[in-house]
ROLO-801726 format. One record per atom (N, C-alpha, C, O): y, z, x; chain; atom name; residue number from 1; residue in one letter. Coordinates in steps of 0.05 Angstrom, whole numbers, plus 5000, padded with zeros to 4 digits. Each point is the difference from the previous one (the first is absolute). Example, Ala and Ser with C-alpha at 12.3 -4.5 7.8 and 13.67 -1.06 7.14 Angstrom:
2
<r c2="4886" c3="5156" c1="5264" chain="A" atom="N" n="1" res="a"/>
<r c2="5024" c3="5000" c1="4982" chain="A" atom="CA" n="1" res="a"/>
<r c2="5024" c3="5000" c1="5018" chain="A" atom="C" n="1" res="a"/>
<r c2="5000" c3="5013" c1="5021" chain="A" atom="O" n="1" res="a"/>
<r c2="5021" c3="4973" c1="4972" chain="A" atom="N" n="2" res="s"/>
<r c2="5024" c3="5001" c1="5016" chain="A" atom="CA" n="2" res="s"/>
<r c2="5022" c3="5014" c1="4985" chain="A" atom="C" n="2" res="s"/>
<r c2="5022" c3="5004" c1="5010" chain="A" atom="O" n="2" res="s"/>
***
This chain:
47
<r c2="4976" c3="5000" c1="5017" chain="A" atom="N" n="1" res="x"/>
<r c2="5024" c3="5000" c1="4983" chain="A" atom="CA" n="1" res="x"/>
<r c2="5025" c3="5000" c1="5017" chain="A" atom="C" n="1" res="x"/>
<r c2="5018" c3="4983" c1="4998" chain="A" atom="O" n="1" res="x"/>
<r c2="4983" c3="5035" c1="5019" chain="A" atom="N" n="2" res="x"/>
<r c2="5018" c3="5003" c1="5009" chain="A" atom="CA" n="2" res="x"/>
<r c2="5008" c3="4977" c1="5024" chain="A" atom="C" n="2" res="x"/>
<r c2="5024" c3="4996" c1="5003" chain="A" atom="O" n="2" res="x"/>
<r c2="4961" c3="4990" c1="5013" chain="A" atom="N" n="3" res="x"/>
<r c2="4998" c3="4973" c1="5009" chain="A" atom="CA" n="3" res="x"/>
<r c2="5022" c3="4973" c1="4986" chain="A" atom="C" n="3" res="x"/>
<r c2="5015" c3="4983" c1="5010" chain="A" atom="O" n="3" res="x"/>
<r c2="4978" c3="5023" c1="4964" chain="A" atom="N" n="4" res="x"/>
<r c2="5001" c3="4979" c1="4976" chain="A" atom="CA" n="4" res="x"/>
<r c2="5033" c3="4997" c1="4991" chain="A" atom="C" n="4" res="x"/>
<r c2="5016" c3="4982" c1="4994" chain="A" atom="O" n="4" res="x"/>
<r c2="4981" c3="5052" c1="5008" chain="A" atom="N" n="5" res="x"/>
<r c2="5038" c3="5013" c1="4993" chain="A" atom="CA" n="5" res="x"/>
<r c2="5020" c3="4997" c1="5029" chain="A" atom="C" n="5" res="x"/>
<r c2="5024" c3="4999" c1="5002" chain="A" atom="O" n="5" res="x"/>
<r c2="4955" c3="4999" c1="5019" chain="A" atom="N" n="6" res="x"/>
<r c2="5019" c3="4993" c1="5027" chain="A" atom="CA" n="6" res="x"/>
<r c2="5008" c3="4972" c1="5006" chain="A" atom="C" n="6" res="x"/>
<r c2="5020" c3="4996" c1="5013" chain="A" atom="O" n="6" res="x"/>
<r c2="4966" c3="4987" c1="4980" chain="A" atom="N" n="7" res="x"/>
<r c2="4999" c3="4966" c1="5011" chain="A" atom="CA" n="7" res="x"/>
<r c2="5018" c3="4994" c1="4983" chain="A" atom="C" n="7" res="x"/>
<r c2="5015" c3="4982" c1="5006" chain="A" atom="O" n="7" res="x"/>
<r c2="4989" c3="5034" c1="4963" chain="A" atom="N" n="8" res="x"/>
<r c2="5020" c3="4982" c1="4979" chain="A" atom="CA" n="8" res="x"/>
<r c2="5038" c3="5013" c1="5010" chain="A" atom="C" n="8" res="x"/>
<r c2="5023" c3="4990" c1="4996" chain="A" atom="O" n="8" res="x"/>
<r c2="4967" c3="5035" c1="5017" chain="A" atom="N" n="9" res="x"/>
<r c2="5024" c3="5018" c1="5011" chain="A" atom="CA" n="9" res="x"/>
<r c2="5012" c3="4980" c1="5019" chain="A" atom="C" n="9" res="x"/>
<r c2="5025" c3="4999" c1="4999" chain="A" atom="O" n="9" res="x"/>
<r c2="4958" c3="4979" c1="5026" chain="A" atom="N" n="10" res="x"/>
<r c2="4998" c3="4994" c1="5023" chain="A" atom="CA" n="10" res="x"/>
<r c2="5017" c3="4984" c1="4982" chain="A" atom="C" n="10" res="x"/>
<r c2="5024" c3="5004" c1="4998" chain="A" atom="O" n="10" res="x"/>
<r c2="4961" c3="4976" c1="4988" chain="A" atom="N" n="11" res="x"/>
<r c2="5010" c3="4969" c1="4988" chain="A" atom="CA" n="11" res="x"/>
<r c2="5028" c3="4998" c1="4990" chain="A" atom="C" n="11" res="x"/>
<r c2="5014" c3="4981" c1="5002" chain="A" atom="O" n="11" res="x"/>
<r c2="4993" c3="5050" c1="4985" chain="A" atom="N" n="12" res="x"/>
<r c2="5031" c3="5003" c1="4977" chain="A" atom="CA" n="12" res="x"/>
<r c2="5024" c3="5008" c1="5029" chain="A" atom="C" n="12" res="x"/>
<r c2="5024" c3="4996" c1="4998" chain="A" atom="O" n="12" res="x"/>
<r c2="4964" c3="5014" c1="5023" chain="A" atom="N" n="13" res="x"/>
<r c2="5016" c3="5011" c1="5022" chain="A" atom="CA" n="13" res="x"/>
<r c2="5002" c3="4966" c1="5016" chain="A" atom="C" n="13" res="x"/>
<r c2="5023" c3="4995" c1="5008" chain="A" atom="O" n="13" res="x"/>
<r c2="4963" c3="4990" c1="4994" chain="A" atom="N" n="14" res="x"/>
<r c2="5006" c3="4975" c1="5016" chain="A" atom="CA" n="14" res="x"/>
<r c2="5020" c3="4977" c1="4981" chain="A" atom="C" n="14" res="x"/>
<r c2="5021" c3="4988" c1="5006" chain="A" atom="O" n="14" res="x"/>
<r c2="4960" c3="5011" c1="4966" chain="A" atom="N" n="15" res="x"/>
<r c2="5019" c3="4991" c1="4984" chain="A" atom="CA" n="15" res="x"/>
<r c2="5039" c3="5007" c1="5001" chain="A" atom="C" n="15" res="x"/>
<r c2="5020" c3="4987" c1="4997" chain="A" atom="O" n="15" res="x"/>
<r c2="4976" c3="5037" c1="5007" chain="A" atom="N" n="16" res="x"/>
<r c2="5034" c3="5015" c1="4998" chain="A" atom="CA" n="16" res="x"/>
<r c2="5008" c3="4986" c1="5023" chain="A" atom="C" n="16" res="x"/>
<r c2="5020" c3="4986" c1="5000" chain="A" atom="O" n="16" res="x"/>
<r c2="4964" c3="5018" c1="5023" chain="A" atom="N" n="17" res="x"/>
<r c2="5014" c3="4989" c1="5021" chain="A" atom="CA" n="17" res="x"/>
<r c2="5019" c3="4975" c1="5008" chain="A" atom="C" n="17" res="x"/>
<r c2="5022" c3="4997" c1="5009" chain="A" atom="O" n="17" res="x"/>
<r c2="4948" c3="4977" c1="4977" chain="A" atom="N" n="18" res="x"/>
<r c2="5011" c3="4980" c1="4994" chain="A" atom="CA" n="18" res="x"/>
<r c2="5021" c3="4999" c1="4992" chain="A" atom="C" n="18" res="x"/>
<r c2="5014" c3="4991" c1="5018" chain="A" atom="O" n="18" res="x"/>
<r c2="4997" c3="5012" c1="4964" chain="A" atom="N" n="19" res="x"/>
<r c2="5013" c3="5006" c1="4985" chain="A" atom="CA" n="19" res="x"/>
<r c2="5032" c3="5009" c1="5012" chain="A" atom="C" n="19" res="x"/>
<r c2="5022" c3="4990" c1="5003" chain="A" atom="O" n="19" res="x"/>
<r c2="4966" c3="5036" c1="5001" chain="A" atom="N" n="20" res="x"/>
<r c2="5030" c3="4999" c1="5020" chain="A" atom="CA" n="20" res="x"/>
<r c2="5005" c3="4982" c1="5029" chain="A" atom="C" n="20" res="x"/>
<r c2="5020" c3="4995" c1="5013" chain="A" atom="O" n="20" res="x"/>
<r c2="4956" c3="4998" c1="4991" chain="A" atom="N" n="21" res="x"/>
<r c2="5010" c3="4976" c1="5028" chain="A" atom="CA" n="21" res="x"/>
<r c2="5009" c3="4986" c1="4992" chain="A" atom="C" n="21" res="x"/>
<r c2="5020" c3="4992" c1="5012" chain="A" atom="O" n="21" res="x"/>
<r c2="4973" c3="4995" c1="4965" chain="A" atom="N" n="22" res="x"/>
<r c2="5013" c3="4962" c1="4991" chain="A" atom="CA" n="22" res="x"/>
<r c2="5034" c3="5017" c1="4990" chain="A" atom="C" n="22" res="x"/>
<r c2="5020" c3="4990" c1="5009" chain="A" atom="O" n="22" res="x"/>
<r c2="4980" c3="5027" c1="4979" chain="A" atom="N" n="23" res="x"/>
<r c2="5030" c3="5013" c1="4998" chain="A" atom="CA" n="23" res="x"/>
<r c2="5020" c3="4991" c1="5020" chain="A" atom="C" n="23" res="x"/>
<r c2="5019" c3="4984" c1="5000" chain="A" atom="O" n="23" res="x"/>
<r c2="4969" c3="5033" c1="5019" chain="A" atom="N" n="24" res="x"/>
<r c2="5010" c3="5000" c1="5030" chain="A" atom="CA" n="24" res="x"/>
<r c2="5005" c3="4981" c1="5009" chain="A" atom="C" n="24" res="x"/>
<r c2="5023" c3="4997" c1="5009" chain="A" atom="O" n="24" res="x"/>
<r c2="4956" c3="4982" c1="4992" chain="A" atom="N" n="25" res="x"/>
<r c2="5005" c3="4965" c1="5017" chain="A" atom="CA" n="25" res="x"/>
<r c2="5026" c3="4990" c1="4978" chain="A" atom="C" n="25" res="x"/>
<r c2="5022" c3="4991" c1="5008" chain="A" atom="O" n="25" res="x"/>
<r c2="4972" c3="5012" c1="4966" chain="A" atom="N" n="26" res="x"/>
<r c2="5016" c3="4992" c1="4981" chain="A" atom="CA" n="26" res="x"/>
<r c2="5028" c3="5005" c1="5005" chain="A" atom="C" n="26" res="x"/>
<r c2="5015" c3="4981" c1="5005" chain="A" atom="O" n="26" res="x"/>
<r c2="4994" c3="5042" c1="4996" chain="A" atom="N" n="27" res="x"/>
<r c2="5022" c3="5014" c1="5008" chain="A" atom="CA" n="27" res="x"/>
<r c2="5003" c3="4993" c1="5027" chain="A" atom="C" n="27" res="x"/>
<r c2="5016" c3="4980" c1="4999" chain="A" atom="O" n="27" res="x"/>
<r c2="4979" c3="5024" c1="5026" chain="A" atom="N" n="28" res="x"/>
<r c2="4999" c3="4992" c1="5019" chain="A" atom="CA" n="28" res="x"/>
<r c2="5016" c3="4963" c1="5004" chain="A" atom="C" n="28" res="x"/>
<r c2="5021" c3="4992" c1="5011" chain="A" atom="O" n="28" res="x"/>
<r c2="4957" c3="4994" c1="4975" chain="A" atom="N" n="29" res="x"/>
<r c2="5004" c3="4970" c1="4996" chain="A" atom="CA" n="29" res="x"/>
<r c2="5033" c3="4999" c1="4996" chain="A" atom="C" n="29" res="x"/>
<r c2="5018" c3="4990" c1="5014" chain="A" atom="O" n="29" res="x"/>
<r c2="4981" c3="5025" c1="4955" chain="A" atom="N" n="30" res="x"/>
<r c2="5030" c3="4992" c1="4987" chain="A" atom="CA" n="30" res="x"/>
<r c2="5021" c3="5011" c1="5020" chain="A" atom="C" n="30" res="x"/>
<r c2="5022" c3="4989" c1="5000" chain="A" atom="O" n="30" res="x"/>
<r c2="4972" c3="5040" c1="5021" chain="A" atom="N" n="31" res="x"/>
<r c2="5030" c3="4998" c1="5014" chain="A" atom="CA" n="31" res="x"/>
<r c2="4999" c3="4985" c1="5028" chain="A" atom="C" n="31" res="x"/>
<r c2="5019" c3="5001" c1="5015" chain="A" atom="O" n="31" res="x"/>
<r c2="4964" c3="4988" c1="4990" chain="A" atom="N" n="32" res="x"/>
<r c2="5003" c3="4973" c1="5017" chain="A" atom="CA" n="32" res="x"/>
<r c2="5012" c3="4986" c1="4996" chain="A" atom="C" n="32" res="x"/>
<r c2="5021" c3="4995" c1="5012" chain="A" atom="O" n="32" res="x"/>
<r c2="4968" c3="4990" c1="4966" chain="A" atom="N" n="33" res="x"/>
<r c2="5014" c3="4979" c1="4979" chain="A" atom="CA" n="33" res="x"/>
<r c2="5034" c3="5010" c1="5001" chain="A" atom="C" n="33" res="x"/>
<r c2="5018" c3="4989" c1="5013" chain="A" atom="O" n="33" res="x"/>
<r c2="4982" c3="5030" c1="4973" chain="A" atom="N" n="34" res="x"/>
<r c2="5036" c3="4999" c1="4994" chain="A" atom="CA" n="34" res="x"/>
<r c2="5011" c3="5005" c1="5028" chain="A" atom="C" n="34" res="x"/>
<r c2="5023" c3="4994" c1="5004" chain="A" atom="O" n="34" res="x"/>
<r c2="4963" c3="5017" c1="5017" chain="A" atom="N" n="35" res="x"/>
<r c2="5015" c3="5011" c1="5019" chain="A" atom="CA" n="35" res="x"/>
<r c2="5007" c3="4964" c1="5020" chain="A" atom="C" n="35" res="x"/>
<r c2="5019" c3="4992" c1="5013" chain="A" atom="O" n="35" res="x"/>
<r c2="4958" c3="4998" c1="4982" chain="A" atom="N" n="36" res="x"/>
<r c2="5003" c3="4972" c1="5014" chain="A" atom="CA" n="36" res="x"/>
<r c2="5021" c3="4977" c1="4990" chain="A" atom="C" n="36" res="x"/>
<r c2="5014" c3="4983" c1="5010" chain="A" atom="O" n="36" res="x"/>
<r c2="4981" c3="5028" c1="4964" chain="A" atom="N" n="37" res="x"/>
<r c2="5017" c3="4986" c1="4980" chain="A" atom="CA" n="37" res="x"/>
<r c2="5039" c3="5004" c1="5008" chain="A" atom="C" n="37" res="x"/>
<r c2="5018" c3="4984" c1="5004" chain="A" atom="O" n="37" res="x"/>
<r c2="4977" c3="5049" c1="4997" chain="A" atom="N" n="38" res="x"/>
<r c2="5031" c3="5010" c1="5009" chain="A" atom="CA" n="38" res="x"/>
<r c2="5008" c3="4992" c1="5025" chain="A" atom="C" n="38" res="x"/>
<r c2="5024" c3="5001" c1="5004" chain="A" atom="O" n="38" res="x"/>
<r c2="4960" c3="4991" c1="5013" chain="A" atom="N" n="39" res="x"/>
<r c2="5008" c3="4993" c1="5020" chain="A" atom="CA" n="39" res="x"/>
<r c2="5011" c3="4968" c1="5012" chain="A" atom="C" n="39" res="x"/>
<r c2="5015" c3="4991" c1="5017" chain="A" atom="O" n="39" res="x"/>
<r c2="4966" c3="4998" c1="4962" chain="A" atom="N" n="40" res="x"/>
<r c2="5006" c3="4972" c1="4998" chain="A" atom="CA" n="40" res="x"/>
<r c2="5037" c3="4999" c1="4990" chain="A" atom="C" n="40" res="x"/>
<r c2="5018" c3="4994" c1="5016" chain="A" atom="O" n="40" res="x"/>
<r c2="4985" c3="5014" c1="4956" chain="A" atom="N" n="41" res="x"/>
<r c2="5025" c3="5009" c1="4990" chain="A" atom="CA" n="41" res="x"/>
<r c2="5021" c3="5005" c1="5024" chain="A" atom="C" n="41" res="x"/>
<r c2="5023" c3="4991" c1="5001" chain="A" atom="O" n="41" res="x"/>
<r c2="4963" c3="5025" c1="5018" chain="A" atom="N" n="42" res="x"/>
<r c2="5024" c3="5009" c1="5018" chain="A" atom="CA" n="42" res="x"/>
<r c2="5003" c3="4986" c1="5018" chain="A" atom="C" n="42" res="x"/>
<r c2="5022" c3="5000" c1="5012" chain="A" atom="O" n="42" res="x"/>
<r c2="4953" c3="4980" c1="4996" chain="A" atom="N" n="43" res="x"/>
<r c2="5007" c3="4981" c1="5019" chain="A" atom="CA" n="43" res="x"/>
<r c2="5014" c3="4971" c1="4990" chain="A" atom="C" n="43" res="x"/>
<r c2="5009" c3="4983" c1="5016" chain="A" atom="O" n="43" res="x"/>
<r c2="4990" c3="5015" c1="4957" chain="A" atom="N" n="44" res="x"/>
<r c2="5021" c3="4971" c1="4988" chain="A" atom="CA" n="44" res="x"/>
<r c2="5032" c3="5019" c1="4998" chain="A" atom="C" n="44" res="x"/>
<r c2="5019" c3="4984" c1="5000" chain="A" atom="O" n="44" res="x"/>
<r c2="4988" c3="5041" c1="4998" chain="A" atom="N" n="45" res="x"/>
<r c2="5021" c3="5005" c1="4994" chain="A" atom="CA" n="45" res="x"/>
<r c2="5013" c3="4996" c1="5026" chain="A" atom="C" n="45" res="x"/>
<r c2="5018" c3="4984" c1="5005" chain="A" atom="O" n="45" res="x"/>
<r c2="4969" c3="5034" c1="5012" chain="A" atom="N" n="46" res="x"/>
<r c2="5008" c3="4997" c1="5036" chain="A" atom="CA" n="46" res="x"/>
<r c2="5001" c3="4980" c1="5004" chain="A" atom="C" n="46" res="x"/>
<r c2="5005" c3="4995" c1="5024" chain="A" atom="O" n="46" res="x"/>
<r c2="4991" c3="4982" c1="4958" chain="A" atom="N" n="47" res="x"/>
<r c2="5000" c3="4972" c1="5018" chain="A" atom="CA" n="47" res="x"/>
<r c2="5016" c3="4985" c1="4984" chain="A" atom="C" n="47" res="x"/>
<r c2="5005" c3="4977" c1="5006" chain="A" atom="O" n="47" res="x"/>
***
């Protein structure tokens, strides 16, 4: 039983993880994005 109650514990704790990693890359991604983005901006104004 208690085997049975640990592997589904294992599966809901990796699941979460997922979860918050793709967050992370997600988040991550988007302030690349705007930060590359802002910088582009600053290099047509400077120019």
């Amino acid at each position: 039983m208690s085997m049975s109650v640990n592997k589904e514990d294992i599966s809901k704790k990796t699941r979460i993880l997922l979860k918050v990693k793709l967050r992370v890359q997600t988040a991550v991604t988007l302030e690349i994005y705007q930060i590359s983005s802002s910088c582009k901006v600053l290099l047509v104004t400077a120019v």
